[in-house]
MIMI-180194 format. One record per residue (C-alpha): residue number from 0; residue in one letter; x, y, z. Coordinates in nm, 4 decimals. Layout:
# residues N
{r NUM; 'a'; {X; Y; Z}}
...
This chain:
# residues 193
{r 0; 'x'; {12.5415; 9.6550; 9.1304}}
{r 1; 'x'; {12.1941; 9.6335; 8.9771}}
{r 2; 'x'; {12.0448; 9.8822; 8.8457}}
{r 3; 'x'; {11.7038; 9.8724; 9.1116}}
{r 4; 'x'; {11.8582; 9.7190; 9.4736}}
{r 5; 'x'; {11.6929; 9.5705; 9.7117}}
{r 6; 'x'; {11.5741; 9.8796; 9.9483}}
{r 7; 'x'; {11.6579; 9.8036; 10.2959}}
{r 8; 'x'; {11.2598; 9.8712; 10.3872}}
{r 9; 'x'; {11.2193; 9.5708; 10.1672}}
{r 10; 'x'; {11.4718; 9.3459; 10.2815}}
{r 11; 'x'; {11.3736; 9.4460; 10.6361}}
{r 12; 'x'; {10.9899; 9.3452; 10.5814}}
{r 13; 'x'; {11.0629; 9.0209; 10.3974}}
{r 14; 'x'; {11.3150; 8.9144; 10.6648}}
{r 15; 'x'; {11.0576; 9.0180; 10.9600}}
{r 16; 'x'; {10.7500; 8.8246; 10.7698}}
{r 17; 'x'; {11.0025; 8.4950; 10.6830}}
{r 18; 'x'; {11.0840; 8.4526; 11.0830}}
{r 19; 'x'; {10.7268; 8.5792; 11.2658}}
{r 20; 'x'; {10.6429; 8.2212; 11.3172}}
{r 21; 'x'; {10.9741; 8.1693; 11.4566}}
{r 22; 'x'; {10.9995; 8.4298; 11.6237}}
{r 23; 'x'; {10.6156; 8.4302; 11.7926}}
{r 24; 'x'; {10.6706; 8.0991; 11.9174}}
{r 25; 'x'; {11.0391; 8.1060; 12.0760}}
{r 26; 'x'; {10.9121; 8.4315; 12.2481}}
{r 27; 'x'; {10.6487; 8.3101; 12.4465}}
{r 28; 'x'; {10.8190; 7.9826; 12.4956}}
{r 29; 'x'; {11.0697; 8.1909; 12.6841}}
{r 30; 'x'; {10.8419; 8.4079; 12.8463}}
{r 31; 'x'; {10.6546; 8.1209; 12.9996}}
{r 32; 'x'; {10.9475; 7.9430; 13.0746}}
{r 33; 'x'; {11.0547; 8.2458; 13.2717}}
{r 34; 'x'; {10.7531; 8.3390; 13.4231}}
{r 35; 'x'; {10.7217; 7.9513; 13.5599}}
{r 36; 'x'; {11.0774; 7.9783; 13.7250}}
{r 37; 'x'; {11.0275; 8.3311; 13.8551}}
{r 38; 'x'; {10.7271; 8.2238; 14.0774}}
{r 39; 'x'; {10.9192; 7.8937; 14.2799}}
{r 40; 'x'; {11.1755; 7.9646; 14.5463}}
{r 41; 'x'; {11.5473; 8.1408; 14.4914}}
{r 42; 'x'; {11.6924; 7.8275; 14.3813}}
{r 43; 'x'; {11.4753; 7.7623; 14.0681}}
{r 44; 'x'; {11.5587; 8.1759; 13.9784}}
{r 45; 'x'; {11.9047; 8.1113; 13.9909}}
{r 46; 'x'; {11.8551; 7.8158; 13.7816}}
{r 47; 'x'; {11.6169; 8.0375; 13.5282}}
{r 48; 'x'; {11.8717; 8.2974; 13.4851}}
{r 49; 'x'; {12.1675; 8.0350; 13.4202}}
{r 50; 'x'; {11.9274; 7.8767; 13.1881}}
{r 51; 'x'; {11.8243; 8.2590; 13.0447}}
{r 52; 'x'; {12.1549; 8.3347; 12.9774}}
{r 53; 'x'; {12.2407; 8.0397; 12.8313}}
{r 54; 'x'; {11.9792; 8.0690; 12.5575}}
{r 55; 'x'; {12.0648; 8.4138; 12.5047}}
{r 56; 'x'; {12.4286; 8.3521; 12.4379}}
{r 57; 'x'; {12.3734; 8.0341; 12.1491}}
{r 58; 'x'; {12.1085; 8.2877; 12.0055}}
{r 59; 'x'; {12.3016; 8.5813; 12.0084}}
{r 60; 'x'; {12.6098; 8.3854; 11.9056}}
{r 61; 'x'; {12.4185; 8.2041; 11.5944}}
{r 62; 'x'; {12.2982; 8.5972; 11.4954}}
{r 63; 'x'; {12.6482; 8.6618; 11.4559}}
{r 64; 'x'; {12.7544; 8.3780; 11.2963}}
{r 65; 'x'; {12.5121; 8.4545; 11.0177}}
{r 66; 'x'; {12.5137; 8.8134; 11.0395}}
{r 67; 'x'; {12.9499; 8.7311; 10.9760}}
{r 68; 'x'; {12.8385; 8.4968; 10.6827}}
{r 69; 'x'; {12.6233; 8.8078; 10.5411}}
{r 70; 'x'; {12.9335; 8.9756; 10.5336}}
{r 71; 'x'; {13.1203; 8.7746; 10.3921}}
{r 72; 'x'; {12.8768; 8.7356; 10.0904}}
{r 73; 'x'; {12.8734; 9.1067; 10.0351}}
{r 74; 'x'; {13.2514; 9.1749; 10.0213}}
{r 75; 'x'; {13.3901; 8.8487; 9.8918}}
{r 76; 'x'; {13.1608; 8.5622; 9.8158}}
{r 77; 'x'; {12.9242; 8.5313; 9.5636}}
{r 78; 'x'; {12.7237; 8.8325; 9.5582}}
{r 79; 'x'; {13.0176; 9.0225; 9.5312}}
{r 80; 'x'; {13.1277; 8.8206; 9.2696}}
{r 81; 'x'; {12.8062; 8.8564; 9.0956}}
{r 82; 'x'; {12.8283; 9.2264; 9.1384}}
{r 83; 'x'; {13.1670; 9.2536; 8.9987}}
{r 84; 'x'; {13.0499; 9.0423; 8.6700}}
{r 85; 'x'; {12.7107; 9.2843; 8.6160}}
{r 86; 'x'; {12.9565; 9.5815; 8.6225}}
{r 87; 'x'; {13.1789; 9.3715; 8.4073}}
{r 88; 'x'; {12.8994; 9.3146; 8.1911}}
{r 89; 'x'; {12.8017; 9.6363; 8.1342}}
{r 90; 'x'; {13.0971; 9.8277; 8.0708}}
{r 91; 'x'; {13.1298; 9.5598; 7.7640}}
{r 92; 'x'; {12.8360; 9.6126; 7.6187}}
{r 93; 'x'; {12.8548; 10.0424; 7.7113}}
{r 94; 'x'; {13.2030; 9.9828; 7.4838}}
{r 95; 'x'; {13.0314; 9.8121; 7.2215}}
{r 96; 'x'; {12.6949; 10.0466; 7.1435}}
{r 97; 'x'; {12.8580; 10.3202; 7.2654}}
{r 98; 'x'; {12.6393; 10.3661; 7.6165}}
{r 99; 'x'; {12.4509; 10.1442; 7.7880}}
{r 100; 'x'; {12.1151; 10.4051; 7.6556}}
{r 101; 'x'; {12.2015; 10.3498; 7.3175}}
{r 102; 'x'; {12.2551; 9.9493; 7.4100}}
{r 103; 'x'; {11.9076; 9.9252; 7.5461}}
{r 104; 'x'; {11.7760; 10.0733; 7.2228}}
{r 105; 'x'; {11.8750; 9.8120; 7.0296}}
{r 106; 'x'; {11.7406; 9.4603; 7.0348}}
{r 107; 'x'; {12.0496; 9.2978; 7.0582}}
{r 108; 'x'; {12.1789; 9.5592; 7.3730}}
{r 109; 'x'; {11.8441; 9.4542; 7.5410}}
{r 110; 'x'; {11.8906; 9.0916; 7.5751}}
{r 111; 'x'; {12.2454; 9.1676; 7.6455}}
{r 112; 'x'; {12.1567; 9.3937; 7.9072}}
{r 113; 'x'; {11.8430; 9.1648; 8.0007}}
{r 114; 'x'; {12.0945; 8.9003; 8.0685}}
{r 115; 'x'; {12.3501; 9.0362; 8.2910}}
{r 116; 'x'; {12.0505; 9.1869; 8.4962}}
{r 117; 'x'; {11.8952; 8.8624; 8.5252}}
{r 118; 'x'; {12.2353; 8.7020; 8.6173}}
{r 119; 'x'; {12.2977; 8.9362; 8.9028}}
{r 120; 'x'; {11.9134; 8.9461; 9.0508}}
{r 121; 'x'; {11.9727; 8.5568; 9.0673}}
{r 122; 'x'; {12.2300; 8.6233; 9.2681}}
{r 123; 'x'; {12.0410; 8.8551; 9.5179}}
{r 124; 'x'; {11.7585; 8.6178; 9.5274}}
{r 125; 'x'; {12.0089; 8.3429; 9.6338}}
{r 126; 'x'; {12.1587; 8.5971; 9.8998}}
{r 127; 'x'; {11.8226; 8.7384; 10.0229}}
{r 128; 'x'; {11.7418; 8.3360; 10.0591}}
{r 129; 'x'; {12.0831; 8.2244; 10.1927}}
{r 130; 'x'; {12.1861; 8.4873; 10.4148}}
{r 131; 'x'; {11.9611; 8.8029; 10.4525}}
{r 132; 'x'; {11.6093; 8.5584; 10.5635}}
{r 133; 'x'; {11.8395; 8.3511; 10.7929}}
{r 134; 'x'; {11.9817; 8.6776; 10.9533}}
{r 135; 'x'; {11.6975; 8.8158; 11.0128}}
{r 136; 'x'; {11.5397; 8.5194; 11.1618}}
{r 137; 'x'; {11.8011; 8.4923; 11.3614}}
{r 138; 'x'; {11.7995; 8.8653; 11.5064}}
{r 139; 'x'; {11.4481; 8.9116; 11.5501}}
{r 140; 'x'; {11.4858; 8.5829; 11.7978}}
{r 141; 'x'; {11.7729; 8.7689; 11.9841}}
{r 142; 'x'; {11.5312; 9.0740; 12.0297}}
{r 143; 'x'; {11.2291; 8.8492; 12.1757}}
{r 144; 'x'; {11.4615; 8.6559; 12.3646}}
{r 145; 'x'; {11.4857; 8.8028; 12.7252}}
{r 146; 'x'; {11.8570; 8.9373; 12.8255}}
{r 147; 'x'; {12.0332; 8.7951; 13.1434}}
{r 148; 'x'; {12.2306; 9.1508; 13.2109}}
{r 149; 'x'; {12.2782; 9.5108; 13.0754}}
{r 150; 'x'; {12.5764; 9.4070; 12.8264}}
{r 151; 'x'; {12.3181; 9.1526; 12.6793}}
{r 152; 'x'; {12.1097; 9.4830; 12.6611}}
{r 153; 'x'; {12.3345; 9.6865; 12.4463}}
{r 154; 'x'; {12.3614; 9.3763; 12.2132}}
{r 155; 'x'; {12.0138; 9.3714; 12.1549}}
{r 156; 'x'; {11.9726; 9.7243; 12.1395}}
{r 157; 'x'; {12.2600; 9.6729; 11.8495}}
{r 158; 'x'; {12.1039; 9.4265; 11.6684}}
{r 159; 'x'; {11.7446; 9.5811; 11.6724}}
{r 160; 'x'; {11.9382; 9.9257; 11.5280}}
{r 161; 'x'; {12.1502; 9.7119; 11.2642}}
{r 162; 'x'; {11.8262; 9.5525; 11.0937}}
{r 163; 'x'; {11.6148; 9.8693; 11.1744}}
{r 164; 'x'; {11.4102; 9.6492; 11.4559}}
{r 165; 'x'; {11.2852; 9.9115; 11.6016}}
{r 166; 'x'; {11.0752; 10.0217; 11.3183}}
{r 167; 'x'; {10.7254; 9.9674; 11.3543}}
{r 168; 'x'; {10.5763; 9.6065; 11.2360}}
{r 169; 'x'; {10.9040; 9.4647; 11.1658}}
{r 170; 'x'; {10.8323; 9.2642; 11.4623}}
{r 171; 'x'; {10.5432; 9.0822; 11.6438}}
{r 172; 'x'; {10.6468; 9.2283; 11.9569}}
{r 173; 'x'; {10.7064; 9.6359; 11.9510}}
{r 174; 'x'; {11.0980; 9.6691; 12.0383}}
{r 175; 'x'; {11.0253; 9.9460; 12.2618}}
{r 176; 'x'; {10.8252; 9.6795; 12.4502}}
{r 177; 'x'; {11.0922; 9.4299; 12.4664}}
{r 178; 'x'; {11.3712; 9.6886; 12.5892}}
{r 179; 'x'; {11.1063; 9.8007; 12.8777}}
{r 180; 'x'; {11.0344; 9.4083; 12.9642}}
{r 181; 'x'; {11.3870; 9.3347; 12.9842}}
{r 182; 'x'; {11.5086; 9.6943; 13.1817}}
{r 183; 'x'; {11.2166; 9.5693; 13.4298}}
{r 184; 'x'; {11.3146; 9.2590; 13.4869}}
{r 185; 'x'; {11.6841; 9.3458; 13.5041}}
{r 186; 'x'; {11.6121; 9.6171; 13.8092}}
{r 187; 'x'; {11.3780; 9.3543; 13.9603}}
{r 188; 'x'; {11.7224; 9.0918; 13.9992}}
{r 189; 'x'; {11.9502; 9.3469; 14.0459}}
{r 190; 'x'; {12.1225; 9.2113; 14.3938}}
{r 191; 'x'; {12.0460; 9.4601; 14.6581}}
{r 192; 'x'; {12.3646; 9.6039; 14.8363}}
């Protein structure tokens, strides 16, 4: 691993400030969209909540898909191959001045040393572009989007907790907000016995 990774705070705010435009703009698309349907007759709420949960389901199953890919990346692919070289890299060169102190005190250690560190932040760059911004796109659109039912809930409630969502400003829309919109409108549909 590098010697300075990526915090998650870091990773979080980047991947929160890449999709706000995304995000802002599915979210009240949706809203309006369901707000439109909600005020015609029974038929055209059945037809909102098919169409609700239908949207919910290709955007929660596209957050997976990439959150899979992330995955992937980290425990096989090429950051971890990228990982494995850097520690490569420096046990060779902690062998061959002795530690990897007394490497970086020598000219020749430091552009050793400069090099495999360079290699290996090129290779989180690529992953923060590839897979973390896409991910995080992708689950802050889940958040906004409005659930159909209370196992959609618990996914979003998941996916808010797995890219720290629920930390303030890492979205346009407080989560707290979006878990009370979305427990309202669930009791508001829920059939009456």
């Amino acid at each position: 691993m590098a010697e300075k990774p990526l915090t998650t705070t870091r990773r979080t705010l980047l991947g929160a400030a890449a999709s706000l435009p995304i995000a802002a703009l599915a979210h009240s698309a949706v809203i309006a969209s369901e707000a439109k349907q909600s005020s015609s007759d029974s038929g055209a709420a059945l037809d909102c909540r098919a169409s609700l949960a239908t949207t919910w389901t290709r955007r929660l199953a596209r957050y997976r898909r990439l959150a899979d890919r992330m995955k992937a990346e980290t425990e096989t692919g090429f950051l971890w191959k990228a990982n494995r070289r850097y520690d490569r890299d420096r046990a060779v060169i902690k062998a061959r001045f002795g530690s990897w102190e007394a490497a970086l005190g020598t000219p020749e250690g430091r552009e050793l040393g400069r090099a495999a560190f360079d290699r290996v932040a090129r290779a989180e760059e690529a992953y923060y572009d590839r897979c973390t911004a896409p991910a995080m796109r992708a689950a802050v659109l889940v958040c906004q989007t409005p659930v159909p039912d209370l196992p959609a809930l618990l996914s979003k409630i998941e996916v808010m907790q797995a890219h720290e969502l629920q930390e303030e400003g890492s979205m346009p829309t407080p989560a707290l907000e979006l878990l009370v919109e979305d427990v309202e409108r669930l009791v508001r549909e829920r059939p009456r016995a």
